[in-house]
C-alpha positions as CSV (number, residue, x, y, z in Angstrom):
1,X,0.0,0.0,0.0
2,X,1.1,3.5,-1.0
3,X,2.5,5.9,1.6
4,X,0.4,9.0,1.7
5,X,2.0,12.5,3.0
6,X,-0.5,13.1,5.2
7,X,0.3,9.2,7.7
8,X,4.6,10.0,7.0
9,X,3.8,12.9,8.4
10,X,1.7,12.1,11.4
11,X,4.3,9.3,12.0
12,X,7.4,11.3,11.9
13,X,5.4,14.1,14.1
14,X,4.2,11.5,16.4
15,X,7.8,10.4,16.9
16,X,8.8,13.9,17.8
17,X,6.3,14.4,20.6
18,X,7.6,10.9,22.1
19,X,10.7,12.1,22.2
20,X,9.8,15.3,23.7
21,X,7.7,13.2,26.1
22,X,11.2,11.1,26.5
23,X,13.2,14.3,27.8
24,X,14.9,14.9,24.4
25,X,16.3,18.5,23.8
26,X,14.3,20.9,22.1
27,X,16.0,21.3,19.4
28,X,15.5,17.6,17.7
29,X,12.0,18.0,18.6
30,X,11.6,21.0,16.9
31,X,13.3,19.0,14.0
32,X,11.2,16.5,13.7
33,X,8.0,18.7,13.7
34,X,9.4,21.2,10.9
35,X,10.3,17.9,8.8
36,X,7.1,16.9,9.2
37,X,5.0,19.8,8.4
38,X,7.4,20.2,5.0
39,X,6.3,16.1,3.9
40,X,2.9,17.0,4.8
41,X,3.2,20.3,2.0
42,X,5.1,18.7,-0.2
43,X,4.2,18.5,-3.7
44,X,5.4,15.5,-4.9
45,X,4.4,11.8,-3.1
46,X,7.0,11.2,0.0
47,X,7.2,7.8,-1.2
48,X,8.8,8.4,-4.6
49,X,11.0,10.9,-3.2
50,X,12.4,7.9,-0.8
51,X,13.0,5.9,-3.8
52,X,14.6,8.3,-6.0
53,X,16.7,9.7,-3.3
54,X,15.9,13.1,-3.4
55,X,14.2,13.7,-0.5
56,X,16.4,15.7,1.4
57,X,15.8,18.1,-1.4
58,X,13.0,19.5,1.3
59,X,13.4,22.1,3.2
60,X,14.2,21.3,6.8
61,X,14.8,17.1,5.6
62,X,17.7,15.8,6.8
63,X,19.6,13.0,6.5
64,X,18.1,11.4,9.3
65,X,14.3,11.7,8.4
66,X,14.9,10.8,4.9
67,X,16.3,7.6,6.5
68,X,13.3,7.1,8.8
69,X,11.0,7.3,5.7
70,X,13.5,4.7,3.8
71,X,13.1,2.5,7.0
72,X,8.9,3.2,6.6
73,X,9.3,2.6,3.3
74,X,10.9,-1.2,3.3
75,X,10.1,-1.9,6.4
76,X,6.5,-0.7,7.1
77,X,7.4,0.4,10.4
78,X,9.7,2.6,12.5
79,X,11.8,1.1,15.2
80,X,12.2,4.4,17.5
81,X,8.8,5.1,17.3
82,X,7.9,1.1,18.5
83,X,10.3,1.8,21.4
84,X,9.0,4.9,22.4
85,X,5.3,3.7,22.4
86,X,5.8,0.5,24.2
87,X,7.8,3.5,27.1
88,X,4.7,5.6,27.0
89,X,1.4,4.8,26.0
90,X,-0.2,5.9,23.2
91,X,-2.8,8.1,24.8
92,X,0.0,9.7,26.8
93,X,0.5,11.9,23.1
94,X,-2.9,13.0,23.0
95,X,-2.6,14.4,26.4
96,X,0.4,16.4,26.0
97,X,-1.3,17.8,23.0
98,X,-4.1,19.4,24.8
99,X,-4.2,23.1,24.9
100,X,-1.8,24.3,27.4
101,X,-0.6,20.9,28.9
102,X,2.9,20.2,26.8
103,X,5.3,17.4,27.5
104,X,6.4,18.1,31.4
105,X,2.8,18.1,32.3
106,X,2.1,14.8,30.9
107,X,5.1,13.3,31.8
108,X,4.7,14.4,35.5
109,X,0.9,13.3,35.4
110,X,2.4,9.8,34.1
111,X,5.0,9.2,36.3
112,X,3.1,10.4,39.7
113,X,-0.1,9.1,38.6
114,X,-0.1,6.9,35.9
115,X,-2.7,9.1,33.8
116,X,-2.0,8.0,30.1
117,X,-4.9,9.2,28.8
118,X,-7.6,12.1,28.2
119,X,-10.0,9.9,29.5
120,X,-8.1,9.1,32.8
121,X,-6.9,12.4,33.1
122,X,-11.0,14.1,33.3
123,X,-11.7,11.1,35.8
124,X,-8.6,12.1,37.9
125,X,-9.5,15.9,37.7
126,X,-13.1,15.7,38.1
127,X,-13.0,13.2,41.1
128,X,-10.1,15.7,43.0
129,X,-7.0,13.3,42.8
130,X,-4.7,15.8,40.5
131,X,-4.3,18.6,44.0
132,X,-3.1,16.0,46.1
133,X,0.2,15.6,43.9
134,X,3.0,17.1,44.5
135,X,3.3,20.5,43.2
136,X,0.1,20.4,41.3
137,X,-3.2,22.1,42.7
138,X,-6.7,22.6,42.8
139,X,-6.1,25.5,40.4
140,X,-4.0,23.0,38.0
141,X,-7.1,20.6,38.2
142,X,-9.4,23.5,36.9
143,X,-7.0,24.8,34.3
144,X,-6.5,20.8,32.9
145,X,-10.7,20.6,32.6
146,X,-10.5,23.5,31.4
147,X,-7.9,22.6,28.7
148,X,-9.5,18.9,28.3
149,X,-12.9,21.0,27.4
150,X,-11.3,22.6,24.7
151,X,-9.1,20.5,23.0
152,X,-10.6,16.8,23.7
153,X,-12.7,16.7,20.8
154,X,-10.7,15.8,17.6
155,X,-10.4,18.6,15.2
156,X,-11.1,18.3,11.4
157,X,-8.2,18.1,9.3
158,X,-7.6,21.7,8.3
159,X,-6.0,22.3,4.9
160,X,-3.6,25.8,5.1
161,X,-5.2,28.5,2.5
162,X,-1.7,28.7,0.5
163,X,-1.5,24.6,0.2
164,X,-5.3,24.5,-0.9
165,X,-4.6,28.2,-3.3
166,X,-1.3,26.1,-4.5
167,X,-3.4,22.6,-5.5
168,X,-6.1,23.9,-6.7
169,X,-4.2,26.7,-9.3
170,X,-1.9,23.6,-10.3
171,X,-5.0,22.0,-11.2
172,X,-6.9,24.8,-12.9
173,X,-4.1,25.6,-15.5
174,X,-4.4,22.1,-16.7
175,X,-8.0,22.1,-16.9
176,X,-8.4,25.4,-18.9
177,X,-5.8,24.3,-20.9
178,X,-8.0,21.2,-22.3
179,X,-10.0,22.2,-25.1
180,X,-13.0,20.8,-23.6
181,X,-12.7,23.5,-21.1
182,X,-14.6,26.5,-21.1
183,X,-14.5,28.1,-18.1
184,X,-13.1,26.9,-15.0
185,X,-12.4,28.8,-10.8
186,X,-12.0,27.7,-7.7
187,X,-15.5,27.4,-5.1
188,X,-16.2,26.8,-1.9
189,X,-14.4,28.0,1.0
190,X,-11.5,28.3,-1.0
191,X,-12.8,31.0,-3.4
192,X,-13.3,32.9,-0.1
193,X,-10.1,33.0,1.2
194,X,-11.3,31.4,4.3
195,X,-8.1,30.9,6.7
196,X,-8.5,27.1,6.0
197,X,-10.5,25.1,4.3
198,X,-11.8,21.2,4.0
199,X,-12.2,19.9,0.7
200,X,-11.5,21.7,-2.4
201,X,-14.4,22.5,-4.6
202,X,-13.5,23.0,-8.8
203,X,-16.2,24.1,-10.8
204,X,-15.8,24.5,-15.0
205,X,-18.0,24.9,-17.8
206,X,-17.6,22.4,-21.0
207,X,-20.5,21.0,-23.7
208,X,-17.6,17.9,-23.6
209,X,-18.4,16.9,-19.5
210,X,-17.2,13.6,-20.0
211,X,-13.9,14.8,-21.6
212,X,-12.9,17.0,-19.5
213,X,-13.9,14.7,-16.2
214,X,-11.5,12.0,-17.4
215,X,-9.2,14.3,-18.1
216,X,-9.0,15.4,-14.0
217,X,-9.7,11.9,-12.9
218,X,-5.9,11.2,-15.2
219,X,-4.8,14.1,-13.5
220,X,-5.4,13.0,-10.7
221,X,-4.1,9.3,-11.2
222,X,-0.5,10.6,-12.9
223,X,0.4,12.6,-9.4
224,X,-0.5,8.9,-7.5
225,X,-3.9,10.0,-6.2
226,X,-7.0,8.4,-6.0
227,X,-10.0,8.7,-7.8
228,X,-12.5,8.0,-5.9
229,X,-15.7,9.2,-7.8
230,X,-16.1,9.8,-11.7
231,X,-19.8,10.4,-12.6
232,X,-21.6,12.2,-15.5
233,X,-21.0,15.7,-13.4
234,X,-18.8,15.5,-11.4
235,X,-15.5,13.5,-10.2
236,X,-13.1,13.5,-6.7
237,X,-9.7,12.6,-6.3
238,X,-7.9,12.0,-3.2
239,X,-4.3,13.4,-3.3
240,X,-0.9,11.9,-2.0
241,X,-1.2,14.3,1.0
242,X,-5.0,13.2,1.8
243,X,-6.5,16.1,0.1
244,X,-9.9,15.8,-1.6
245,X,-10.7,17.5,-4.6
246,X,-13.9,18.2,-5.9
247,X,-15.0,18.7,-9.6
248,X,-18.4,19.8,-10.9
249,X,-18.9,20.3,-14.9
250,X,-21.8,22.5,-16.0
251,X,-23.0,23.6,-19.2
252,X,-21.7,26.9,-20.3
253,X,-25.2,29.0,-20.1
254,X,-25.5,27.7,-16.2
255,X,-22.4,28.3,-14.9
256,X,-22.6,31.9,-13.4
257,X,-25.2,30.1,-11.7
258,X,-23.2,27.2,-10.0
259,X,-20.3,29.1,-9.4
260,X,-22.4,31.9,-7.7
261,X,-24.4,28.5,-5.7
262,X,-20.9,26.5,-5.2
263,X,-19.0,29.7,-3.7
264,X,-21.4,30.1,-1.1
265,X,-21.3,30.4,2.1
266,X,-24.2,28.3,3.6
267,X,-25.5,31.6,5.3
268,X,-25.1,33.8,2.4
269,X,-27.1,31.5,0.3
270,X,-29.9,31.1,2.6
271,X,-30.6,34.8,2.9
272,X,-30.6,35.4,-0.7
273,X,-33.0,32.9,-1.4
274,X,-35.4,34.0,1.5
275,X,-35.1,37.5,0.0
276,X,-35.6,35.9,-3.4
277,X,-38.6,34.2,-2.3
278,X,-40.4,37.3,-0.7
279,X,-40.3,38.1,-4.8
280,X,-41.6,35.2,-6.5
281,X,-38.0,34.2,-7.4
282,X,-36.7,30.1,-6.6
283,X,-33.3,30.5,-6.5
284,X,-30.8,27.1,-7.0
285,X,-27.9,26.6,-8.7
286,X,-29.9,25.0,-12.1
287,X,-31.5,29.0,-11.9
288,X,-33.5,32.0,-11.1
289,X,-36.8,30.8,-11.6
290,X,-40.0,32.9,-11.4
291,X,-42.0,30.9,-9.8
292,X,-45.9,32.3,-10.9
293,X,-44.5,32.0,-14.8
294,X,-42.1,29.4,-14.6
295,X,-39.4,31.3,-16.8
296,X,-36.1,30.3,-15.6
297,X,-32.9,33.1,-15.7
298,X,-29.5,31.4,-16.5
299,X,-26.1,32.9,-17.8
300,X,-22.6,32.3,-17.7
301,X,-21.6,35.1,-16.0
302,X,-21.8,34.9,-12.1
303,X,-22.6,39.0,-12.0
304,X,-25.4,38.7,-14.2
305,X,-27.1,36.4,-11.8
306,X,-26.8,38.6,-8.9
307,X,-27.5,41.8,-11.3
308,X,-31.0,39.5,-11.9
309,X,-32.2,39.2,-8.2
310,X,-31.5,42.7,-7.5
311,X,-27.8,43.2,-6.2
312,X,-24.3,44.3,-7.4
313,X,-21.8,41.8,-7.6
314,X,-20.2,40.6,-4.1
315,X,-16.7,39.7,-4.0
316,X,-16.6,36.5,-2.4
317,X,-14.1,37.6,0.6
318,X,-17.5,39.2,2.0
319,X,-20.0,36.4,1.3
320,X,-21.1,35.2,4.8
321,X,-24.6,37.0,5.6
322,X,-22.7,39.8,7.2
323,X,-24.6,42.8,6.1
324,X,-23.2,42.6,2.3
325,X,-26.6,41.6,1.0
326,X,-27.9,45.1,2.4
327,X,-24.9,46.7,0.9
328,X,-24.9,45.5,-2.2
329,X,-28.6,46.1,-2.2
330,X,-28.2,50.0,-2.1
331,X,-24.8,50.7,-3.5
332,X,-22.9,50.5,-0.2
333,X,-20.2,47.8,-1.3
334,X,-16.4,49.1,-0.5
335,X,-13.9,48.9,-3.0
336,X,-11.9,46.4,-0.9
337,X,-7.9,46.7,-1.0
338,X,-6.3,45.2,-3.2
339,X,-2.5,43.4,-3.8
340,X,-1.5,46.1,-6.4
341,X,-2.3,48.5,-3.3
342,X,0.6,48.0,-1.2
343,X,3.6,50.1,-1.1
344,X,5.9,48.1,0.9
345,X,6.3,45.5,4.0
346,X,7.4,47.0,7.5
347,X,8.0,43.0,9.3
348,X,10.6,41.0,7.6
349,X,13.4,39.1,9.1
350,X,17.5,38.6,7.8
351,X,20.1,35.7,8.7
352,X,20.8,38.2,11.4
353,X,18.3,36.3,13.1
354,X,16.2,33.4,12.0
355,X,16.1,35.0,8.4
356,X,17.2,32.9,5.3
357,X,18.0,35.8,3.4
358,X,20.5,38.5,3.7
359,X,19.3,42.3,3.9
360,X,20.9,43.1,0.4
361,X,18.7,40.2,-0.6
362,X,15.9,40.8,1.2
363,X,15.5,44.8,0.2
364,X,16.4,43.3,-3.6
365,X,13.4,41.4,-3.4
366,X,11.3,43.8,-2.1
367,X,12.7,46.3,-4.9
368,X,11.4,43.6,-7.6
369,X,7.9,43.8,-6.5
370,X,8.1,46.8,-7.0
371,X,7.8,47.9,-3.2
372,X,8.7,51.1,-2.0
373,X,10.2,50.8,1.4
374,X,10.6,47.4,3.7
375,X,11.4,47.2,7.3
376,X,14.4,44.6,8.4
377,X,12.9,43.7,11.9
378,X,14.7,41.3,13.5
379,X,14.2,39.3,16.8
380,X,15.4,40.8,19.9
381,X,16.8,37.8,22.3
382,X,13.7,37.3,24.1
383,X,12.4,35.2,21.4
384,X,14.7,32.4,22.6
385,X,16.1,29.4,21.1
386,X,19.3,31.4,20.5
387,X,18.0,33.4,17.0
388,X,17.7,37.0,18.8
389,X,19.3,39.7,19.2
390,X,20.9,41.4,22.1
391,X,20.8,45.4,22.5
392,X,24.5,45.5,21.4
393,X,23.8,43.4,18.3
394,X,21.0,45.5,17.4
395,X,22.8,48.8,17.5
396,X,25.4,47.1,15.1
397,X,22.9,45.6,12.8
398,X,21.0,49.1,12.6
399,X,24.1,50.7,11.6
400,X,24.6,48.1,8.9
401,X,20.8,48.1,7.7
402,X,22.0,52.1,7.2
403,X,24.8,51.3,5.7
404,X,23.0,49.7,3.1
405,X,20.0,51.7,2.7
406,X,21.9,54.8,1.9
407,X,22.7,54.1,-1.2
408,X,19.2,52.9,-2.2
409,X,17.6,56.0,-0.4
410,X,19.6,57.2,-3.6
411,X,17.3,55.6,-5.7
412,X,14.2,56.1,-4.1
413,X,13.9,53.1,-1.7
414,X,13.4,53.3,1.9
415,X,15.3,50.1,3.7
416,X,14.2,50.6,7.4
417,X,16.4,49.7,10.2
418,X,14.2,47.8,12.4
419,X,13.5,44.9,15.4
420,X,11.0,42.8,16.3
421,X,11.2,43.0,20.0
422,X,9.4,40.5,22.6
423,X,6.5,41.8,24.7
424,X,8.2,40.1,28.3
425,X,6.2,38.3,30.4
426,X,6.2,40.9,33.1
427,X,4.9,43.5,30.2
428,X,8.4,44.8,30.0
429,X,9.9,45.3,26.2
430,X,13.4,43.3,25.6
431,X,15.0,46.3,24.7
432,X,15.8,49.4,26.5
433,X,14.4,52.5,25.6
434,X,17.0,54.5,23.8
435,X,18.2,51.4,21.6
436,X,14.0,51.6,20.7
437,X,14.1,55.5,20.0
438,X,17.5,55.2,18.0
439,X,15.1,52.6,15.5
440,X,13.4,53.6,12.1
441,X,10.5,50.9,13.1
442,X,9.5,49.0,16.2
443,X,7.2,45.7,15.9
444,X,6.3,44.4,19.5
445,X,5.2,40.8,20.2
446,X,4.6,37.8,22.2
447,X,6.2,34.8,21.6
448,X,5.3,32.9,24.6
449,X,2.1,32.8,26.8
450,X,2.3,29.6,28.5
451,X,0.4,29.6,31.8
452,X,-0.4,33.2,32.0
453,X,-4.3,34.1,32.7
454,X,-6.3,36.1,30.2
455,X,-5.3,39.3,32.3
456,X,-1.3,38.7,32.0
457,X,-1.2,38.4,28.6
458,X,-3.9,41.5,27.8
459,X,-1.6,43.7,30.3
460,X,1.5,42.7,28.1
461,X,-0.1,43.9,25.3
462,X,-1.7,46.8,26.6
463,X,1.6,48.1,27.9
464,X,3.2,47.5,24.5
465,X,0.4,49.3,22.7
466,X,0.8,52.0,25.4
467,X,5.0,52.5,25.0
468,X,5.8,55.9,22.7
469,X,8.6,54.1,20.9
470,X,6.0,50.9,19.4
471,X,5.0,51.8,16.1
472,X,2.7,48.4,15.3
473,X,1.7,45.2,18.1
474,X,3.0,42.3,15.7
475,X,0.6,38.7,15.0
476,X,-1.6,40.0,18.5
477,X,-3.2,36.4,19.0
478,X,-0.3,34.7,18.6
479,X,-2.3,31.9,16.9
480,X,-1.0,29.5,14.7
481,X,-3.4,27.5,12.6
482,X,-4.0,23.6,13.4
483,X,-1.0,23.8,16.0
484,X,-1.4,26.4,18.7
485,X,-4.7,28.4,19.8
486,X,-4.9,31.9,20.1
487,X,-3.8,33.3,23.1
488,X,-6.9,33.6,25.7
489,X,-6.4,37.7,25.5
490,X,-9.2,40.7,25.6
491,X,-8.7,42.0,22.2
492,X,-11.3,45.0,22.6
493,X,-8.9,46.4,25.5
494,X,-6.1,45.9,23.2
495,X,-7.6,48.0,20.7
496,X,-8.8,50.5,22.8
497,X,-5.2,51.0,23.9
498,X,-4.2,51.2,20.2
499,X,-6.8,53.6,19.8
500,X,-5.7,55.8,22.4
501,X,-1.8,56.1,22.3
502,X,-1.4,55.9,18.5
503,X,-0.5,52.7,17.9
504,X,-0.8,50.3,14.8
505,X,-2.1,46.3,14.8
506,X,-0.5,44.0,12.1
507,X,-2.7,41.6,10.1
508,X,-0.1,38.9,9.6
509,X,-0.2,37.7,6.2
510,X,2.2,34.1,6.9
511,X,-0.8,31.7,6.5
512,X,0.0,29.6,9.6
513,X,-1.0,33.0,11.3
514,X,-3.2,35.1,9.7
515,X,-3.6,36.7,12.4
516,X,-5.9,39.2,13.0
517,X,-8.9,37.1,12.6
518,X,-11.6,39.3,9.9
519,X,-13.5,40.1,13.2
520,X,-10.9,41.5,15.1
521,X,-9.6,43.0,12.3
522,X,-12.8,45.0,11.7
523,X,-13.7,45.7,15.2
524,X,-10.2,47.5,15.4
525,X,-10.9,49.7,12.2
526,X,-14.3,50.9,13.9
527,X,-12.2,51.9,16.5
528,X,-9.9,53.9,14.8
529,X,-7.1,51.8,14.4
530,X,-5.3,51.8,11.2
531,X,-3.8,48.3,10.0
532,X,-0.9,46.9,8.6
533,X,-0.3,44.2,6.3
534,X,3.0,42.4,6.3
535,X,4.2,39.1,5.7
536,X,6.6,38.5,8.9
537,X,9.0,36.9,5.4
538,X,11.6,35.1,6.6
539,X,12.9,34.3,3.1
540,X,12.6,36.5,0.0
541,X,10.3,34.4,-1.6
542,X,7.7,34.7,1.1
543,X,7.0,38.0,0.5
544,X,4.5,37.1,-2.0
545,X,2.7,35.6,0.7
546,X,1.1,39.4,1.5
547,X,-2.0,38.2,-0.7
548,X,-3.1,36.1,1.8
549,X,-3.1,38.9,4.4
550,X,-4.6,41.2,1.7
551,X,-7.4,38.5,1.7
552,X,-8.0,38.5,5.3
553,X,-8.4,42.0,5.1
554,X,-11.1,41.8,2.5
555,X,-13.0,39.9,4.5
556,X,-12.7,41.7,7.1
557,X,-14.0,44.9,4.5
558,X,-11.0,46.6,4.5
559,X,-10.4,49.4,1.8
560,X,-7.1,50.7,0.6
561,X,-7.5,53.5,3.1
562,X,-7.5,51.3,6.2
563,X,-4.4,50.0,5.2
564,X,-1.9,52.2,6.5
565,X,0.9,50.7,3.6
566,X,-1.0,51.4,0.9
567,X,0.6,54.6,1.3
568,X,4.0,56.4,0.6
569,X,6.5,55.8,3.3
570,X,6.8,59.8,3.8
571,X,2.4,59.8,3.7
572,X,3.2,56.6,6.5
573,X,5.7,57.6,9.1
574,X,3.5,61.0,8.8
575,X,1.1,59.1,10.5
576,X,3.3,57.8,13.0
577,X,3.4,58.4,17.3
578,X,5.3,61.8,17.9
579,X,8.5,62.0,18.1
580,X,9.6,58.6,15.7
581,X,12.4,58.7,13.5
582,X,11.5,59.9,10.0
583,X,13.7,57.1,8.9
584,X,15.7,57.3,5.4
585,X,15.5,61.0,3.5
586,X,14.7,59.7,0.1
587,X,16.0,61.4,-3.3
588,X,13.4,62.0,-5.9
């Protein structure tokens, strides 16, 4: 049986939490986890890359994964990973992965109580026998109920927005290349740019159905995925990395209809048809019928069908029954920001600190899209692990940032000396004051919430928000997607402080963040808080990633005027606290 991504994957990140379980330093565990969120993303089957050898050709796959995936491979099993699970039982994992436990936690729970389990955990907490070990407490009981509450359930596999953008534009090209093809776009979640999505839905117009279907279904089956339906309308394949694809083929006069029916969302949907229906209109996605004549409107052209029952056309970042029926009703719909908008990136890292990119490189690839300034913001040392940056070593790297940037400055391009500094536990910044004031551009964040109550972590921020030399609060949920909640933190106060004292929130476009959430997002620009979108690139490649923070923002309505780098950098740091460096005088 063929090795799919998606099992290599859990394997080799199942092994890593054993070991973490098993006292191992944090550094292989953290190796193990990146290598096994790169064969989960990987384009090509895992498998074939064993056999061919050229596995290690991932990013973050070393010699010794590629050799536990040769020993999966011939041997169907992994030797560590039996070891390890015969030490610790299996359900011993799924309690270190709960929300706020980790690996000491569980361990200690093993070793003084013998919990191995979620199940035996709740029993043990529930019945009062977690206080009476040593240096645990009642509060610890509450706090592990509390975290078995929220993360006992199993989640749905989650599919990152870039890996499911990624798949399904691989898949389009070839599709609207066939000559069967007519028309083909993404659907579903996807066409909305939610943060993640579950299945990919593919919709395309052909008077050939059959043609083109067998065409996806050998699509499918030349990059070793399954086909698991081919019908007269539709077909689904199941990729190497468990991903399921879906493909609907219409007739060319009903596809504005489909694709308007198969972008949805649910919500959306149902409120146009109720509206619809207090008309006389039956709206599916076969039509607009009238229902007293029985004339039924069709077209190819998804704008048509919403021109037809009364609306403007709705971008789909905005379709979830969130007022945008209303506005495009009476002419209300923004024109939402776009990509082309942006004038530059103000969070970007260097091999200064956990970078993979120089600053010549990085300001060189910022240059080529055509950018206008960019902001080097390294980590200060509080980030940990070794890849930050004490004050010293940021008053040498500024001066080399400036080094650099004046000769661009010459040429019209503002290279910003800046730092990403860590929000400290005790709400303190990691730098001191005059190395912040000395800085073109100040990006404060946490990095580490562990154990702190909803107040600790809002007071961090607040403090942060409130200091004169923060120009922007960085990622503010600290959430990453399918690995680590948000952090439990009362946004609305963090805003208000924001508000008050001048300061900027990021919308972070990496999509394992994407963070702040649309809500948040909007709830700050009612408040008066302008936004950024940056990428946070730690290579020069990710800064292309800013379209999926653009995205986020349309759904959270945002025009090109909320964005505060849509603008100039002279029109930006104009809008800037009093008394922050103008940063680079630019010729021209």
């Amino acid at each position: 049986m063929a090795l799919r991504n998606a099992d290599v994957a859990e394997l080799i990140e199942r092994l890593g939490d054993l070991y973490e379980l098993d006292g191992a330093v944090v550094y292989r565990v953290l190796a193990y986890r990146r290598a096994a969120r790169r064969i989960a993303e990987a384009t090509e089957p895992v498998e074939r890359l064993s056999v061919e050898g050229r596995l290690t050709d991932l990013p973050d796959v070393g010699a010794t994964i590629a050799a536990k995936v040769e020993e999966l491979r011939t041997t169907g099993t992994l030797a560590s990973l039996e070891r390890l699970q015969a030490k610790y039982p299996p359900g011993l994992v799924d309690v270190m992965r709960l929300p706020g436990v980790g690996a000491k936690t569980a361990r200690r729970l093993f070793d003084l109580a013998g919990i191995s389990s979620v199940e035996e955990l709740r029993e043990a907490a529930e019945s009062g026998r977690i206080r009476e070990l040593p240096r645990l407490s009642e509060r610890t009981e509450q706090k592990l109920l509390a975290a078995i509450a929220a993360g006992a359930e199993p989640r749905e596999r989650e599919v990152l927005l870039d890996r499911a953008v990624e798949r399904a534009a691989g898949l389009l090209a070839h599709l609207r290349a066939h000559p069967a093809c007519v028309a083909a776009d993404e659907a579903g979640s996807l066409r909305r740019r939610r943060e993640t999505v579950g299945d990919l839905d593919l919709i395309a117009a052909s008077d050939e159905p059959a043609a083109l279907l067998a065409a996806f279904a050998e699509l499918g089956r030349a990059d070793d995925a399954d086909v698991t339906a081919q019908g007269d309308s539709k077909a689904t394949i199941v990729g190497h990395d468990g991903i399921q694809v879906d493909l609907r083929v219409v007739p060319p006069a009903a596809y504005g209809n489909l694709l308007q029916h198969f972008t949805g969302s649910k919500e959306h949907n149902v409120a146009l048809r109720e509206v619809a229906a207090a008309r006389g209109l039956r709206v599916s996605e076969w039509g607009v019928e009238e229902v007293e004549s029985g004339e039924v409107f069709r077209s190819e052209d998804e704008a048509a069908v919403y021109e037809r029952l009364g609306y403007a056309w709705i971008p789909p970042e905005l379709r979830e029954n969130r007022g945008e029926l209303e506005a495009a009703r009476d002419g209300r719909l923004p024109r939402l920001v776009e990509v082309a908008d942006l004038r530059g990136d103000l969070h970007a890292h260097s091999t200064a600190s956990d970078g993979k990119a120089t600053v010549a490189q990085m300001a060189a690839a910022a240059r080529e899209r055509g950018y206008g300034y960019l902001a080097i913001t390294d980590h200060s040392a509080g980030v940990g692990m070794g890849i930050g940056l004490d004050a010293g070593q940021i008053r040498e790297h500024a001066a080399n940032i400036r080094e650099h940037a004046a000769g661009l400055a010459d040429e019209g391009f503002a290279l910003l000396a800046g730092v990403e500094v860590d929000i400290l536990a005790d709400a303190t910044l990691d730098l001191p004051d005059d190395v912040l004031a000395g800085l073109d551009w100040v990006v404060a964040s946490v990095h580490g919430a562990r154990g702190q109550t909803r107040e600790q972590i809002t007071a961090r921020l607040v403090a942060a928000a409130r200091h004169p030399h923060v120009d922007v609060i960085g990622h503010p949920t600290g959430r990453m997607l399918g690995r680590r909640d948000a952090y439990d933190v009362d946004l609305e106060a963090v805003i208000a402080a924001c508000a008050e004292h001048g300061t900027f929130l990021e919308i972070n476009s990496n999509p394992n963040r994407l963070d702040l959430k649309p809500t948040h997002a909007r709830m700050a620009l009612d408040a008066g808080v302008r936004l950024l979108i940056n990428t946070d690139a730690h290579r020069t490649t990710t800064l292309r990633l800013i379209e999926y923070g653009v995205a986020q923002a349309r759904r959270a309505w945002a025009t090109a005027d909320d964005i505060l780098n849509t603008r100039t950098w002279a029109e930006l740091s104009g809008l800037r606290k009093p008394g922050r460096p103008p940063g680079p005088r630019l010729v021209g």
